[in-house]
N, C-alpha and C positions, 0 to 999 in steps of 0.2 A: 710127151706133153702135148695135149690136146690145143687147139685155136681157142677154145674158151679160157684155159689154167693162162694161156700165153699172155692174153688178154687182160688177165685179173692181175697175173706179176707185174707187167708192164704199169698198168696201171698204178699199182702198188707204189710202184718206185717210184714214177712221177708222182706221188703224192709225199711220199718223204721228202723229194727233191726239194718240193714245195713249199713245206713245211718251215723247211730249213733254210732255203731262201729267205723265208721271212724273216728268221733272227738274223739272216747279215742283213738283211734289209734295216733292221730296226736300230740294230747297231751302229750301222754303218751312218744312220741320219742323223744320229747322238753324236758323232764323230766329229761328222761334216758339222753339227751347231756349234759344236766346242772349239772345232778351230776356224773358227768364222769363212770356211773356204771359199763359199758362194760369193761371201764379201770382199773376199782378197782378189777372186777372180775379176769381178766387176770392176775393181778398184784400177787392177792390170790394165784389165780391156780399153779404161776412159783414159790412160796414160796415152794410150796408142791415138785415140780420138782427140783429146783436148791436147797438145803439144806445149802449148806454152805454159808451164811452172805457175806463173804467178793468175791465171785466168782459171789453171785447174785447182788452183787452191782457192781460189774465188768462190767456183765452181760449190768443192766439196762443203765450205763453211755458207753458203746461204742456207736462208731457214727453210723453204722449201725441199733440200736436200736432208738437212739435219733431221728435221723431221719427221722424214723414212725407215729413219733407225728404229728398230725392233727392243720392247724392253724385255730385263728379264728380272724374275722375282726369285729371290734368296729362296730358298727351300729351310735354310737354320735362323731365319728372321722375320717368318712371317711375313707379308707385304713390302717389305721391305725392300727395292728395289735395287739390284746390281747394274754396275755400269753396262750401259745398252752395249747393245750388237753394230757390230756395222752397218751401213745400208747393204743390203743384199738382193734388192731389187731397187728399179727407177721405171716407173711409168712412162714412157714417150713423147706423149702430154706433159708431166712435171719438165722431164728433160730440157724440152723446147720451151716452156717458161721459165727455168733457169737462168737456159742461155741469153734468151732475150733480155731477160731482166740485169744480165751484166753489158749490155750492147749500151756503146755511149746514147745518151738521150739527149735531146731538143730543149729548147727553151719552155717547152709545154710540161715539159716530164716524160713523154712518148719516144717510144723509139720510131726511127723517120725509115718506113720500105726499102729506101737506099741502103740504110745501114742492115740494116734485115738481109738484102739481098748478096751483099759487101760480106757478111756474115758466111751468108750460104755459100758462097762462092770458094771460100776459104777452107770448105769443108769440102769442095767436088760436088758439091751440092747444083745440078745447072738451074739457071734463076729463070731461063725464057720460058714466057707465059704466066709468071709471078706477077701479079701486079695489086694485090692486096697481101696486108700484111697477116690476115688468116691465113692465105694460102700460103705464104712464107714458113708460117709455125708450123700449115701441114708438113711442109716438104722438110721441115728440120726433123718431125715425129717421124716421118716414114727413112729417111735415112738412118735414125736411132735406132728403130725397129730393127731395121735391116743388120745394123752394127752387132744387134743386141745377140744374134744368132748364133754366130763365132764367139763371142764370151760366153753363150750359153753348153755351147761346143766345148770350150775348153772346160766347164764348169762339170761337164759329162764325164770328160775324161779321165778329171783328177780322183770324180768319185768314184766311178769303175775301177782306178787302180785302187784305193783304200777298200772298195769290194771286195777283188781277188784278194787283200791281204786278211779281210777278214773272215772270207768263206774258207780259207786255209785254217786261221787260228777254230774257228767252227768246226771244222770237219774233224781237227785234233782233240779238241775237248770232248767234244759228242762222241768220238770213236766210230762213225756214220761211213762203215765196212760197205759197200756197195756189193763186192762177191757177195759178204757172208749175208748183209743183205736178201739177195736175188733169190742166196740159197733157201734162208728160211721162208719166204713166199710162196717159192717152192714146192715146197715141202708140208705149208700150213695151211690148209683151207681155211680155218677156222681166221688167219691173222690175213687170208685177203678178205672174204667176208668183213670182216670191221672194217679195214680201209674200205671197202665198197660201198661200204656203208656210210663212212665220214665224207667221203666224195661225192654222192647224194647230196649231202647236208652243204658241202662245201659249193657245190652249184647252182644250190638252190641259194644261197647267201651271197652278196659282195664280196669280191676277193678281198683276202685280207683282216675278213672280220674278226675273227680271235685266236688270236696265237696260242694263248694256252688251251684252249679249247682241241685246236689241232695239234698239239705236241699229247694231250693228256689223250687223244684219238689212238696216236704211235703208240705209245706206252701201252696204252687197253690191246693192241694186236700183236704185241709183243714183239716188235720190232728191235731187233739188237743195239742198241744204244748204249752210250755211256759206258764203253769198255765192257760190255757185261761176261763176254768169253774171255779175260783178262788177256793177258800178253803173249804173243806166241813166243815158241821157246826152240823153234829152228829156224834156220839162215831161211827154207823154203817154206816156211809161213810165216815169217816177217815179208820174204817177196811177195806174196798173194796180197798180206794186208795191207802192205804200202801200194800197190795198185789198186785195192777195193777204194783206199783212202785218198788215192790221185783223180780214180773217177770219181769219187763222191765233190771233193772241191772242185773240179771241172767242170762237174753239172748245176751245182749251186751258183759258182759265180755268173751264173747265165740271168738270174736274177728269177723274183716270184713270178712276174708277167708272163715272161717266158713262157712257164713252167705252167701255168693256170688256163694260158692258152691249147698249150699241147696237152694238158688235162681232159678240156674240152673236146677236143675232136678225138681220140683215142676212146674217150667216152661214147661219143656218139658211134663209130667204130663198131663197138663193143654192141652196145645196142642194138644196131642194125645184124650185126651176127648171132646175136640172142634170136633177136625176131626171124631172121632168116630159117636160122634150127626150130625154132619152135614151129615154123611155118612147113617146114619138111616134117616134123615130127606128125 
């Protein structure tokens, strides 16, 4: 196998990788809507932030916060709207007028920079060099911000794991054999040609832009999919295929980014050794 066939297999497979990254990706965002995770995570996060019970319940029921919540519309009712979503996101800005706005208030209706500071301080917030009550709300925004990072971190993590679980259920359904894979690449000019051809079109476009367009790409180069050499029928091609099918989930859950990245440069790669040969030629 020549530096060019190597180049086009490789290729190849990072584009199925790809591919199919995408549906856990799509799935996996359906998931994450359905069980409000984003929402549950934030929720955690302001447990750890607002300590006291009855301030964080304060907290969640102003209308500024209510407000944040995401609607969602019945699909069997037409317009008809289902009970919102959690808040799943808090602006830094809202945050910090929240909180303010549950800070005891003055005879004016204002809240008094003591209390502001009084506030901050309660938080590890250091108030020196606070001495207007904008700069207060700054310093409550940029700590929130700060906070916001570690929930967003946790927010990563949980979905990464529902990822691996779904690039597994993916790889089982699709039957996305990585040997048997490799092998017909291999062995099919004709079926890297197409991929070569859809990876073109795929970098000339936004990652991501149509999933059926790139699944119906696999299909057209006759990529092994969907069980298509049915079952194997000894103990030592069930082993081959359960490792074709441990590297294929192992590569997926690395997610589409990944995958569209190292598309990229393998590409260019490939290019610069087309031009190199043709330059000797």
């Amino acid at each position: 196998m020549n530096l060019s066939t190597v180049l086009e297999v490789t290729i190849g497979m990072i584009v199925v990788y790809y591919v199919l990254s995408l549906i856990v990706a799509a799935i996996n965002s359906q998931i994450l809507l359905y069980t409000e995770q984003r929402a549950k995570d934030l929720k955690a996060g302001l447990k750890e932030l607002l300590t006291d019970d009855k301030k964080r319940k304060e907290f969640w029921d102003s209308a500024l916060i209510k407000n944040l919540a995401e609607k969602r519309v019945s699909f069997f009712k037409g317009a008809e709207f289902l009970p919102t979503l959690g808040v799943s996101s808090i602006p830094p800005a809202t945050f910090a007028k929240a909180v303010i706005g549950m800070m005891p208030q003055d005879a004016t209706g204002e809240v008094s920079l003591a209390e502001m500071k009084k506030t901050l301080q309660s938080y590890g917030i250091p108030t020196s060099g606070i001495d207007q009550a904008e700069q207060a709300s700054k310093a409550l925004e940029s700590w929130f911000d700060d906070k916001m990072m570690s929930i967003s971190s946790l927010f990563r993590q949980h979905a990464k794991r529902i990822a691996i679980f779904v690039a597994l259920v993916v790889t089982l359904v699709v039957g996305a054999d990585s040997i048997e894979i490799f092998n017909t690449l291999s062995d099919m000019p004709a079926a890297r040609a197409a991929l070569a051809l859809k990876t073109n079109q795929m970098l000339a476009e936004e990652p991501e832009a149509d999933v059926e367009s790139l699944v119906a790409g696999l299909e057209m180069a006759a990529v092994p999919l969907l069980w298509q050499g049915g079952l194997p029928n000894t103990a030592e091609a069930w082993a081959l295929k359960t490792l074709g099918l441990l590297i294929t989930w192992a590569a997926i859950a690395q997610g589409s980014a990944f995958w569209y990245q190292i598309l990229g440069k393998v590409r260019s790669v490939a290019t610069s050794a087309s031009s190199s040969s043709s330059g000797t030629n």
